[in-house]
N, C-alpha and C positions, 0 to 999 in steps of 0.2 A: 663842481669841478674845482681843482685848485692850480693857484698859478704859483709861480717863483717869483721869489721877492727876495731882495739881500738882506741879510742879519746886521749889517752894518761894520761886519766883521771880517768881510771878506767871502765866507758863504751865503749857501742861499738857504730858504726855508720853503714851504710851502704854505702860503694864506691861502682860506680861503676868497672866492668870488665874490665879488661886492653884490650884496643884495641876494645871497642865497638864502641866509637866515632869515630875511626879511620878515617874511609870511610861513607858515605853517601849516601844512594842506594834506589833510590826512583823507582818506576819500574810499569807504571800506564798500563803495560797488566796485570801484579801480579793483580792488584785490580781489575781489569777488568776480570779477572780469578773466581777473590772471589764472585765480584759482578751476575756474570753470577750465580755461583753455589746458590748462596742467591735467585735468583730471580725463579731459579727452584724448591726449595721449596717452596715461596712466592706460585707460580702457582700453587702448587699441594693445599696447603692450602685454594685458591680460587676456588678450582673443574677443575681447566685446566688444570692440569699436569697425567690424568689417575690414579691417587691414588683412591681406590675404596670406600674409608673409611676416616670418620676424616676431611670432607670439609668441610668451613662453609657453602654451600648452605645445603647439608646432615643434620646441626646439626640446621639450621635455620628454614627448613621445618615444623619443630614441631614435625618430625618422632622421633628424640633422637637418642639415640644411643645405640647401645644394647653390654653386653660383648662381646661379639662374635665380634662386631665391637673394641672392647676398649683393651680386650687380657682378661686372664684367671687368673690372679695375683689378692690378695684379694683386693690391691686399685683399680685395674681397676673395679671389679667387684662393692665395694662401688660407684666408679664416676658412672658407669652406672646405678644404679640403682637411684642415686641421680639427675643425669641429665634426668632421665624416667620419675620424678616423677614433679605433679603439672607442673609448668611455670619454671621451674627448668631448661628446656633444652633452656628456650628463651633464661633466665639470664647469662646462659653459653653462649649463642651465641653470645648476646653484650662482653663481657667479650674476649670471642675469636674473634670477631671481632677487639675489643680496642687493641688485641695483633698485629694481622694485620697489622692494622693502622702504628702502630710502627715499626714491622716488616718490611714494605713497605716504612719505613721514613730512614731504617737503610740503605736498601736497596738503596734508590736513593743518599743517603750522600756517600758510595762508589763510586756511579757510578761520580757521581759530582766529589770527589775529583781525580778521576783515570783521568779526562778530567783537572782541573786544576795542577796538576803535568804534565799532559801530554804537555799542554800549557807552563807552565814555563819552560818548558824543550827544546823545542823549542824556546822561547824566549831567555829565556839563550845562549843556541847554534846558534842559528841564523837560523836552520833548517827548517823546513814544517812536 
């Protein structure tokens, strides 16, 4: 975190926290932690994780999605009836797919860097 300090000048700046740099704690199960919990929603998002509702195979079929799937709140209710309506639900479906995509790219850069820390870390040490 950073706090406000004056420039001497009349403005402030932003320092950092005393003692943030201190230590350097790289820790590639942490990531490997994050990346597992990302990839379990990833999965439910693809229809594989048992989520009953809100997959994109569900929103792709053309069925849509109805409030009762989306919740009872007046925007749920607006999306639903706007993803019901015409090609409306395909649009959303590229749309959430394109989220996916990205999702799944977030995903494997975790998994990626939690093996390259893990690597260097090893390297560094001389370990296995």
């Amino acid at each position: 975190m950073a706090q406000n300090g004056n420039d001497g000048g009349g403005g402030t700046h932003l320092r950092p926290d005393p003692g943030l740099f201190d230590e350097r704690y790289n820790s590639p199960a942490a990531l490997r932690t994050i990346a597992t919990e990302l990839r379990t929603s990833l999965d439910a998002m693809l229809g594989k994780g048992g989520r009953p509702n809100g997959n994109i195979d569900q929103i792709s079929t053309g069925n849509g999605l109805s409030v009762a799937d989306i919740g009872q709140w007046d925007d749920a209710r607006s999306l639903a009836s706007t993803i019901g309506s015409s090609n409306a639900g395909a649009k959303f479906a590229e749309v959430y797919q394109k989220f996916i995509e990205a999702y799944e790219s977030v995903v494997e850069a975790v998994e990626t860097s939690a093996d390259n820390h893990d690597r260097a870390r090893r390297a560094n040490e001389g370990g296995s």
